[in-house]
N, C-alpha and C positions, 0 to 999 in steps of 0.2 A: 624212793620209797613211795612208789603211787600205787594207786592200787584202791579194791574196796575195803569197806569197811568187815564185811562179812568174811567169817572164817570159810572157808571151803576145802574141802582135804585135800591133804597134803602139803597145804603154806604151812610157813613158817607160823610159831607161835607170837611173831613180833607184828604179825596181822591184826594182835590184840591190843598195840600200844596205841596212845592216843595222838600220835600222829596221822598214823595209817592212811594213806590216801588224801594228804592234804597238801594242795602245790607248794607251798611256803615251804616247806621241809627238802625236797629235793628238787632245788629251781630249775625251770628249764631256760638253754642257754640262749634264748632270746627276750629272756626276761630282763638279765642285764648284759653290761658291758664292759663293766670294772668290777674288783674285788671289792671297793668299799659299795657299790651297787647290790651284789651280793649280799654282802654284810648288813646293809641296811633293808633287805627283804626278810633276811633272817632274824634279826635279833630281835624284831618284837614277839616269834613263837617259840624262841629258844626257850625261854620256860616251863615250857612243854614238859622238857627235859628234866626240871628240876626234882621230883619223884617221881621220876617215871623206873619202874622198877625191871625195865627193857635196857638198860643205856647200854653194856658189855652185851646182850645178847642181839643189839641193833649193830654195831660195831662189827660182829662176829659175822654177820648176814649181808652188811652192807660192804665190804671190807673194803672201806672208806682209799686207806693209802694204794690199795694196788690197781684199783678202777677208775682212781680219778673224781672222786666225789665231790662236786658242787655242792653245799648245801647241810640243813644239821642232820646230824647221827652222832648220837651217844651223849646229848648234853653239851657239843662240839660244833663249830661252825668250820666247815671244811672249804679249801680251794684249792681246785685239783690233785685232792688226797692229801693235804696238808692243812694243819690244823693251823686257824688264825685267830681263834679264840674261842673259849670255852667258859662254862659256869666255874662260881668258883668253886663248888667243893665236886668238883670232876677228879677221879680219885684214876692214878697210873695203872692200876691191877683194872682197870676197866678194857683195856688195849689191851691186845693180843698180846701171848708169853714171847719172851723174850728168844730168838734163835741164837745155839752158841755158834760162834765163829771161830775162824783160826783167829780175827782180829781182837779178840774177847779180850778183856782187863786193857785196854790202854784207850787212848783216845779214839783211835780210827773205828775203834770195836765199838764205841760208844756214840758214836758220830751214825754207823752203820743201822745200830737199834733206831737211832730217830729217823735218818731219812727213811726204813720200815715201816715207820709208827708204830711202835711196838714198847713194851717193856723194856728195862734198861736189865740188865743180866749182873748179879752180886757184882761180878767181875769187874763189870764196868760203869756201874753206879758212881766208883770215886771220880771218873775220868765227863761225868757227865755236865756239860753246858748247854743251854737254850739255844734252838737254832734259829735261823732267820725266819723272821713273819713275812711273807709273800705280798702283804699290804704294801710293808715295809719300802721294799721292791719298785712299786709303784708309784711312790710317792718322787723318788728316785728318776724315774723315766721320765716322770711329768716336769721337773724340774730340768733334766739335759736338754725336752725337747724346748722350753723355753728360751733354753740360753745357746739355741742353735747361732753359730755366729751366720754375720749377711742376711739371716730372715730379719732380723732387727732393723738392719740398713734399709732393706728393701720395703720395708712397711714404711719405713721414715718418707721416703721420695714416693 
């Protein structure tokens, strides 16, 4: 979301939210290197977000999960279209409507709306669980690569 501050026709009306044109909001990617790098460029402007009366129609424009978004939209801090944290009265009806599927009412149908990032459909709201944080992820790799066996040995001598 860079860009000026000035309306000019035919932008969008989200040229008016108080983001608009501010690097902090949609980081470029050699700003960082990690996701919590990301996260820690973002969350001092996430508050931006918290009355901003844009958040579903930033989401709408930015369409954060299919593009691959670094960076906040909608009250959200986004890596690579997945959401790793958000404000907390960030409300679901703010995400795009839910698409029905043949997978609809059971888990896999429910599984399908989040990796979308989308709404959960009546269907498959019972069947719904949090999916994995992509931090989460990381913390994981950084961990394997330490315990690579022989680099231990080989530092030792």
């Amino acid at each position: 979301m860079t860009g000026t501050r000035s309306a000019q026709p035919g932008t969008h009306f989200t040229d008016h939210a108080p983001c608009w044109g501010d690097p902090d909001f949609a980081v470029a990617d050699n700003r960082w290197k990690s996701g919590e790098d990301l996260v820690a460029i973002c969350e001092p402007v996430l508050y931006v977000c918290g009355d901003c009366q844009y958040r579903a129609a930033c989401i709408r424009q930015v369409v954060p999960a299919k593009s691959g978004f670094d960076g906040v939209c909608g009250g959200r801090i986004w890596l690579n279209g997945v959401i790793v944290t958000a404000l907390p009265d960030t409300d679901p009806s703010e995400l795009p409507p839910a698409v029905i599927r043949k997978s609809c009412g059971s888990a896999a149908g429910s599984r399908a709306h989040r990796r979308a990032v989308e709404q959960q459909c009546p269907d498959c709201e019972p069947f719904y669980r949090p999916g994995p944080n992509p931090l989460d992820d990381e913390d994981e790799c950084d961990a394997q690569q330490l315990e690579l066996p022989g680099v231990a040995d080989s530092a030792k001598e």
